[in-house]
C-alpha positions in Angstrom: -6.7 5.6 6.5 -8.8 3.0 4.8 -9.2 2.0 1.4 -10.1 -1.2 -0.7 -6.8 -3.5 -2.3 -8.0 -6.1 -4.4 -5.3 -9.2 -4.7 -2.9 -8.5 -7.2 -3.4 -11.9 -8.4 -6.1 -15.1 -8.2 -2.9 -17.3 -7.6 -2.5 -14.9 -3.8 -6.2 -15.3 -3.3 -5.9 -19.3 -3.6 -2.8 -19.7 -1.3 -3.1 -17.1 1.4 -7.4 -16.7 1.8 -6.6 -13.0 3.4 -9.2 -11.7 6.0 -10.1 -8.7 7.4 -7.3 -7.5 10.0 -4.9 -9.5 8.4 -1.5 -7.7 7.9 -0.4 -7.3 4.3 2.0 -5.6 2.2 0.4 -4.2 -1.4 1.8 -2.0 -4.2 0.4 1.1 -5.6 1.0 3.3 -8.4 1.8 7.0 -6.2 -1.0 8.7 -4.1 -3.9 10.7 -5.3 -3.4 14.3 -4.3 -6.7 14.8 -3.2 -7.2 12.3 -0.4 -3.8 10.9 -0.2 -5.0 7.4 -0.8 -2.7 4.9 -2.7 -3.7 5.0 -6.3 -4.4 1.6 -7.9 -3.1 -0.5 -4.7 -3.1 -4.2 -5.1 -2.1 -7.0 -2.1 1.3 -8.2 -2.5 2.3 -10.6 0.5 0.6 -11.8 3.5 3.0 -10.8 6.8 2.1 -13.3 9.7 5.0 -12.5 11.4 4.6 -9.4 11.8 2.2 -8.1 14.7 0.3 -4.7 14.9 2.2 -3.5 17.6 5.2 -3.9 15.3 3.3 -1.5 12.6 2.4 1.1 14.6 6.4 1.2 16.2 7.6 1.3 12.8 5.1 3.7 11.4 7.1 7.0 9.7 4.2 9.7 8.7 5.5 10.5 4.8 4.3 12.9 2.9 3.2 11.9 -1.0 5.9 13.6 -3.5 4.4 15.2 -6.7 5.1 13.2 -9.9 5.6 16.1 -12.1 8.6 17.0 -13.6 10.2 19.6 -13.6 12.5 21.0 -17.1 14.7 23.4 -16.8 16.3 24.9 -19.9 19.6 27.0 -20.3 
């Protein structure tokens, strides 16, 4: 899947100078139901230690929970 992350902060822009193909970690905010893309996803850290190889052994397919809740009276 691809999608856009902008850099969660200038500060991460200054220091790391991410490029394309560059592995990174970013937070999001859930999944959107429709597409299943990461809603609101930011970059987080750069991993240079980490190779692609690495990602794709480690790679779990997980399905997006719902976030609504469920009340239950009695």
């Amino acid at each position: 899947m691809t999608f856009t992350a902008p850099a969660g902060t200038s500060e991460f822009v200054k220091r790391w100078k991410p490029k394309p193909g560059d592995i990174v970690t970013f937070k999001h905010n859930g999944f959107l139901l429709s597409n299943k893309k990461p809603k609101s996803p930011s970059l987080y850290r750069m991993r240079p230690e980490v190779t692609w190889e690495d990602v794709v052994a480690s790679f779990k397919e997980q399905t997006p929970r719902s976030t609504r809740n469920l009340l239950l009276f009695y």
